[in-house]
Residue, then its C-alpha position, 0 to 999 in steps of 0.5 A: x437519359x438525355x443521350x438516349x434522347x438525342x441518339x432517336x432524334x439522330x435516327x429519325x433525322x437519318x431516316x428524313x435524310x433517306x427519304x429525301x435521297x429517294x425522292x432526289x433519286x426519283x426525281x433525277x433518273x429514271x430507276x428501273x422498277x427492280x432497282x426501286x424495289x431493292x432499294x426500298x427493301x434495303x431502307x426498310x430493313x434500315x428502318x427496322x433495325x433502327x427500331x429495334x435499338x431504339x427498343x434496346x435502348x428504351x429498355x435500358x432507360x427504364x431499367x437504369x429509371x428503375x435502379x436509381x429509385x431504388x438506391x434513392x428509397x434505400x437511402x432515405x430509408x437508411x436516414x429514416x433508421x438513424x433517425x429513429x436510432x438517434x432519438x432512441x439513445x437520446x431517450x435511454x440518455x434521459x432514462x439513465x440521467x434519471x435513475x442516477x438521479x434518483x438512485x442519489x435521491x434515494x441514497x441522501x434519503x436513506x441517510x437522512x431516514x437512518x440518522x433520524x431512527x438512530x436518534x429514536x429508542x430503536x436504533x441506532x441505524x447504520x449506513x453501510x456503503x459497497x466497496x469495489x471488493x464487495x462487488x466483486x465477491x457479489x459477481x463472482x458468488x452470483x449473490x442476492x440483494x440479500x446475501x450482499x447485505x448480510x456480508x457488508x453488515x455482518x449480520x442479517x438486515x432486518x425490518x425497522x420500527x415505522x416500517x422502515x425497511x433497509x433498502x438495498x441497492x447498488x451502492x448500499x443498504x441499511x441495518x437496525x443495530x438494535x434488531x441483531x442478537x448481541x455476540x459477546x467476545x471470545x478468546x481467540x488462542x494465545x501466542x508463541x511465547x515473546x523473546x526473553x528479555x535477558x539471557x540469563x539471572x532471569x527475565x520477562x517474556x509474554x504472549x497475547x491473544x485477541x477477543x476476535x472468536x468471535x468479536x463482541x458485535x451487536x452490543x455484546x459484551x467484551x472479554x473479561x480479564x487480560x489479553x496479556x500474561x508473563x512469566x520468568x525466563x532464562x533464570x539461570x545464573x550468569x556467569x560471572x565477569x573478572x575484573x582486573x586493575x590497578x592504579x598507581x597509588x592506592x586504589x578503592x573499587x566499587x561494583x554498582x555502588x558497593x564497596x569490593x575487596x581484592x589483594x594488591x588495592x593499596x599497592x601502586x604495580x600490583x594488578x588487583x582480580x576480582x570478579x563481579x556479577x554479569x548483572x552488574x551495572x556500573x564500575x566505579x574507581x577511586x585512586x589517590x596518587x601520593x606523589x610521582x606517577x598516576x594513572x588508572x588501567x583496568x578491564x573487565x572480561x566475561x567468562x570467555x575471555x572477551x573484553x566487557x569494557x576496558x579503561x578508555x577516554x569513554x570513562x568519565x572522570x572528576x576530582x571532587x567527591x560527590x554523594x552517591x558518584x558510585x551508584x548507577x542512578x547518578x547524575x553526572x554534572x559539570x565536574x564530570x568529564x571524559x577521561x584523559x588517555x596519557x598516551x602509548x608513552x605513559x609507563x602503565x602502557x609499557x609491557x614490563x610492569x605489573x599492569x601488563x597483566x591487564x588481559x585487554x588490548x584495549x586498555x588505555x592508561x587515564x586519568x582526568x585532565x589535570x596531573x595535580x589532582x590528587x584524588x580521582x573518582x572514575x565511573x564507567x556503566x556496563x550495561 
C-alpha cells in the first residue's frame, strides 16, 4: 500500500519535471510549430500511460485491501468457534461430573434401602454388583436393563414392599429374595466309581454326585440323604507271600502277632518255609542263640518271586522282651534300635550254608548291636 503510494507521487513528479522541461524549451529556442505539436502529443501519451498504471495499480490495492479482511474475518470467526467448542466440552465435563455423582448417590442410596428392607418382614433384599463379564455378555446379547438383571440375580426382579422398586442400572440392581418362588435342590448324576483302595482281599471305592440340578435357590430346601455311597471292590484274594528264614539257634516266627509253625525252627542251619497272607502286616522273630555263632537271615517273597522285604539294618531289634512286641499297634521305645548288619564276612552270608537258599540278594545277616545278648526280638512292618 505505502509502495503504491509512493510510485504515483513519482509520476506526478515526473510529469511536474516534464512540464517544466517544456517551458525551458519554450524559453530557450524557438521550436517550430510542427516540433511543438509532437512534442506535446508525445507528453500526452506519457501522461495516459501513466495513468493507466496508476489505475492497475489502484485496482491491486483494492484487491489485496479486500483479500486481508477476508483472512482477517475467517480468523476471528475461527477464534469465535474455539471458543464456542471450549466452553462446550466445558459444560458436557460438568454434565459428566454430575451423573457420576449421582450414579454414586443413587448406588449408596440403594444400599442403604436394600439393607434397611432386609431387616423388615419382606426381605432380605440383595445388592447384586456387575461384573466385567456381565457387561460383556450384555453387548454381545444386546440385553435389556431387565434381562442383565435376571442373569446377575438368577431369577426375575421384582417390585419390593413400600413400592421399593429395584433399580437397575449401570453397575447394579437389586432383587427381593422373598418375592422368588423357592427351588428345592436336586440330584445332578452320580460319578465314575473312585480307585479301589486295595488290589485284592477287598476294598473300598466311592462315587458322588452333587445337589446342583438344580441347586436349592430362594429358600429352597436341600437334597435329602447322602451325596456319597461305597461299595466293595477287588474281593478277590490275594495271593499269598512265602516267607523264608533262619537263624542260629533256634527260632520263633510271628505274623501280625500270631505265633506260626514251620520245619527247621529249632535248628540253627535249616531254612524255615512258610507262607503268610499278602494281607499281612507285621513280621516279628525271636532268636535265641545257645552259644558260638548268631545272627538272623530271612526274606519274604510275593507269588512272582519278587523281594517283599528281606533282613536289612531298616529292622528294629531289641533284648528285652516287651508285652505285644509283636503286634502291628506297638510302640516301639528306647530299647528299640535299628538292626546291626554283621557284614559280608559273617558266615550266614557265605553261600555254602544252609541260609543260602534264602531267595533275596538282598539279604542281610543282623542282629542287635551286642553280640552277648542271648535272646533277640525282631520286627519289621510290611505294609
Amino acid at each position: 500500500m505505502k509502495i503504491s503510494v509512493c510510485i504515483i507521487i513519482c509520476l506526478a513528479l515526473a510529469v511536474e519535471i516534464v512540464a517544466d522541461s517544456l517551458d525551458t524549451e519554450l524559453d530557450s529556442k524557438e521550436i517550430a510549430t510542427e516540433d511543438l505539436k509532437d512534442l506535446l502529443f508525445t507528453s500526452m501519451q506519457s501522461i495516459i500511460s501513466l495513468n493507466d498504471l496508476v489505475t492497475g495499480l489502484s485496482k491491486q490495492i483494492a484487491e489485496l485491501t479486500i483479500s486481508s479482511a477476508q483472512t482477517t474475518a475467517k480468523m476471528e470467526i475461527s477464534t469465535a468457534e474455539t471458543s464456542i467448542a471450549t466452553a462446550s466440552l466445558s459444560r458436557e465435563l460438568e454434565d459428566l461430573k454430575k451423573k457420576v455423582s449421582t450414579m454414586n448417590e443413587n448406588f449408596t442410596d440403594l444400599e442403604s434401602r436394600c439393607a434397611e428392607a432386609s431387616k423388615k418382614d419382606k426381605g432380605p433384599w440383595k445388592c447384586y454388583h456387575y461384573t466385567e463379564s456381565d457387561r460383556e455378555w450384555r453387548a454381545n446379547h444386546e440385553a435389556t436393563e431387565a434381562e442383565m438383571c435376571e442373569r446377575v440375580t438368577g431369577g426375575k426382579f421384582t417390585r419390593g414392599k413400600n413400592d421399593m422398586v429395584p433399580d437397575c442400572g449401570t453397575c447394579w440392581c437389586c432383587q427381593d429374595q422373598s418375592a422368588l418362588i423357592p427351588v428345592d435342590g436336586g440330584w445332578g448324576f452320580w460319578s465314575d466309581w473312585g480307585e479301589c483302595s486295595a488290589e485284592c482281599d477287598g476294598g473300598v471305592q466311592t462315587r458322588e454326585r452333587s445337589c446342583t440340578d438344580p441347586a436349592p435357590a430362594h429358600g429352597g430346601v436341600e437334597c435329602r440323604v447322602e451325596g456319597e455311597e461305597s461299595r466293595e471292590c477287588n474281593s478277590e484274594q490275594c495271593p499269598d507271600y512265602t516267607m523264608y528264614i533262619l537263624c542260629d539257634d533256634v527260632l520263633t516266627i510271628y505274623v501280625d502277632g500270631t505265633e506260626r509253625q514251620a520245619a527247621g525252627l529249632s535248628t540253627w542251619n535249616v531254612m524255615s518255609t512258610l507262607n503268610i497272607p499278602a494281607s499281612s502286616e507285621l513280621i516279628a522273630v525271636k532268636c535265641f542263640n545257645g552259644g558260638g555263632g548268631y545272627g538272623i537271615i530271612g526274606s519274604v517273597q510275593d507269588a512272582e518271586g519278587g523281594d517283599i522285604l528281606a533282613t536289612d539294618s531298616s529292622w528294629k531289634c531289641s533284648n528285652t522282651l516287651e508285652s505285644g512286641w509283636s503286634l502291628p499297634g506297638f510302640k516301639e521305645g528306647n530299647t528299640w534300635r535299628a538292626a546291626t548288619d554283621l557284614g559280608d564276612g559273617h558266615f550266614m552270608m557265605d553261600q555254602n550254608g544252609g541260609w543260602k537258599d534264602v531267595p533275596s540278594p538282598n539279604k542281610r545277616a543282623i542282629w542287635t548291636d551286642s553280640s552277648s545278648d542271648a535272646t533277640v526280638y525282631c520286627r519289621k512292618t510290611i505294609k
